[in-house]
N, C-alpha and C positions, 0 to 999 in steps of 0.2 A: 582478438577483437571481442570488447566484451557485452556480450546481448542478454536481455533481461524478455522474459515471455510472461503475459502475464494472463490469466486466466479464472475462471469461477463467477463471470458478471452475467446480471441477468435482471428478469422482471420478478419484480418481489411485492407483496403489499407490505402497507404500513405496519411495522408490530415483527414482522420476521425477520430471519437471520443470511446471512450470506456466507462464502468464505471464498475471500481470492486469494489467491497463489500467483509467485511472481518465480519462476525459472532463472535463474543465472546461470552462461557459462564463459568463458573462454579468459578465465583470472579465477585465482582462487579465493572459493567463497569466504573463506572465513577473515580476510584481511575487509569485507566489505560493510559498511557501515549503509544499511538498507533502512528505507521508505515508501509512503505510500504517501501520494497525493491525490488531489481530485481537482478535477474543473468544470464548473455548470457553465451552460450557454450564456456569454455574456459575461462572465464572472474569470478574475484571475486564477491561475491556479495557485493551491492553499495545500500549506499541510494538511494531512489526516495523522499520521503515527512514523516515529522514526525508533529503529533500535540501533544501538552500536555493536561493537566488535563482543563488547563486556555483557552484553544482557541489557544495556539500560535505557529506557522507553522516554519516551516525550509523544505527547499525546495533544492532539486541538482542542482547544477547551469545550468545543462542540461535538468532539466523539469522546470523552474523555467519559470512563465507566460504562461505556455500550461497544465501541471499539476495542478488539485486542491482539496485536501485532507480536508475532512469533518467528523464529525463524529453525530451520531445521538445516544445520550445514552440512552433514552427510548426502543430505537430498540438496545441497544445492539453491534451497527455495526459503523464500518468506513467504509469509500469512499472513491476511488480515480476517479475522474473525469482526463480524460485521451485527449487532444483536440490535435488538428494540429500532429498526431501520424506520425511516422518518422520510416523506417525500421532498424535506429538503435537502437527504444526502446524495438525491438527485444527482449524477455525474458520471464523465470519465474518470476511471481511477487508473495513476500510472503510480509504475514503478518504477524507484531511482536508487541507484550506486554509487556508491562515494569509498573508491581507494583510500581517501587521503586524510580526510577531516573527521571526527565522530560522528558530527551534528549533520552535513551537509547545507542544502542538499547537493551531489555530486554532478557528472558531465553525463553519466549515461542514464536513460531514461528508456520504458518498454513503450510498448505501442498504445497501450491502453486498452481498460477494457469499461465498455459502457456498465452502469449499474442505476436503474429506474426503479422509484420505489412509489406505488402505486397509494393513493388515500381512501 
């Protein structure tokens, strides 16, 4: 069963940096094609950053040069490196797995972790 734990949210003001960590385990990491998403109160949830199997990134065009999503397969984990934070990146930020497709996004999804960015 494959669970994703995600971690690193918090209260931030405008102008600082964050960094979440999204755990995977019970599939192996490296066939996973990982994500980050967000959802503010009221609002769908949206892309933030997805990487593939290969290295290659797709970005929101609203984090696009202040967000940056890494992943580390040894450790199992992806990153999102979170810089110049904006009180509208306002949100829960979840993490998503995709066995199957590059792009996603996939079936499994973490629990989310809040992330408030104060002005």
């Amino acid at each position: 069963q494959v669970q994703l734990v995600e971690s690193g949210g918090g209260l931030v003001q405008a102008g600082g940096s964050l960094r979440l960590s999204c755990a995977a385990s019970g599939i192996t990491f490296s066939i996973l094609a990982m994500g980050w998403y967000r959802q503010a109160p009221g609002k769908q949830r949206e892309l933030v950053a997805r990487m593939n199997t290969a290295g290659s990134t797709r970005y929101a065009d609203s984090t696009k040069g202040r967000f940056a999503i890494s992943r580390d397969n040894a450790k199992n984990t992806v990153y999102l490196q979170m810089n110049s934070l904006k009180p509208e990146d306002t949100a829960v930020y979840y993490c998503n797995a995709d066995p199957y497709t590059p792009w996603g996004p996939g079936d499994y999804w973490g629990q989310g972790t809040q992330v408030t960015v104060s002005s």
